[in-house]
C-alpha positions in Angstrom: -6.9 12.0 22.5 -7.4 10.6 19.3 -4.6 10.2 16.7 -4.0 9.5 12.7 -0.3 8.0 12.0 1.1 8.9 8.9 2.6 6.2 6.7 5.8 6.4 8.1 4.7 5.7 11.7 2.0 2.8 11.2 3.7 0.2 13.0 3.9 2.7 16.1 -0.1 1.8 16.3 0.4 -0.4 19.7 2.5 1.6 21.4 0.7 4.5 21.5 -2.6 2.6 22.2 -1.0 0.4 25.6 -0.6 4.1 26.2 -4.4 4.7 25.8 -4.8 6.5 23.2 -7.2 5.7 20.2 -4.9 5.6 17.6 -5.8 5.3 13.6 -3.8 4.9 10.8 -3.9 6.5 7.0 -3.6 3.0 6.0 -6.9 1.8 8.1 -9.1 4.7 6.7 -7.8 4.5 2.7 -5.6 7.4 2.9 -2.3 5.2 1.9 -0.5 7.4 -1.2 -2.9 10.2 -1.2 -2.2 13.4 -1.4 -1.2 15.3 2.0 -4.3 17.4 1.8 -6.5 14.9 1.8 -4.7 13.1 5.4 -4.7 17.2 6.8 -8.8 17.3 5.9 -9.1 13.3 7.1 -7.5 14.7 10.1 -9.5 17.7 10.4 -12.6 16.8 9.8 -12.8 13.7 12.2 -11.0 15.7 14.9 -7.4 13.8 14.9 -3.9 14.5 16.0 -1.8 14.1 13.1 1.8 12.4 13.6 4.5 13.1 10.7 7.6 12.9 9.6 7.0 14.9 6.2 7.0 18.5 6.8 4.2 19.4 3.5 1.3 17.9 6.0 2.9 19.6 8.9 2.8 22.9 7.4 -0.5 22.3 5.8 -2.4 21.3 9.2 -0.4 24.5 10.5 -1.5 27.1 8.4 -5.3 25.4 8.9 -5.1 24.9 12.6 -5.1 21.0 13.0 -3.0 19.6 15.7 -0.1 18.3 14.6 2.7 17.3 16.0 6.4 17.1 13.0 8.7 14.4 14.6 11.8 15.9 13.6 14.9 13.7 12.6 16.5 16.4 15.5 13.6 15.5 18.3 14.9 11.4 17.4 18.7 12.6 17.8 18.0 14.7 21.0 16.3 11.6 22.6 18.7 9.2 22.0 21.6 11.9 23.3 19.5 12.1 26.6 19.3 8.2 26.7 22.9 7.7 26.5 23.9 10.6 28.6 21.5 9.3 31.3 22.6 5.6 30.9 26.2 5.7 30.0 28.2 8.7 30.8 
C-alpha cells in the first residue's frame, strides 16, 4: 500500500515505513500549501492512500472515490481511552 501524509502527519513518515509501507509526503512531491484539490488529484492520479486531519480533502477524495482515511481528533481520544483502560484501570 502506498501512502501520501498530509502536512500535518509528515513526521509520521518512519513509522509507517518500519511498518512497510511506501510512504510519501506532500512535502516530498511539492504539494506543501496547495490547495486540497491538488493533494486529492496528487493522490489520485498516482494511486495513493491519503492520511488527514483536515476534513475539505477528506470529503473531496470521498465524493471522487480516492482512499482516504480522516484521523479524527475522536479516533486519537478513543485510542488513548483503550490505552489507559488496558494499562491502568
Amino acid at each position: 500500500m502506498k501512502i501520501l501524509l498530509d502536512e500535518m502527519f509528515a513526521g509520521l513518515k518512519e513509522y509507517f515505513e518500519i511498518l512497510g509501507y511506501n510512504v510519501v509526503t506532500v512535502h516530498e512531491v511539492g504539494l506543501k500549501g496547495v490547495k486540497d484539490y491538488e493533494i486529492v488529484e496528487y493522490a489520485k492520479i498516482h494511486e495513493l492512500l491519503l492520511i488527514t486531519q483536515d476534513a475539505k480533502p477528506a470529503e473531496l477524495a470521498e465524493i471522487t472515490g480516492i482512499k482516504c482515511i480522516l484521523v479524527t481528533k475522536a479516533m486519537i481520544v478513543k485510542v488513548v481511552d483503550e490505552k489507559i483502560r488496558q494499562l491502568f484501570l
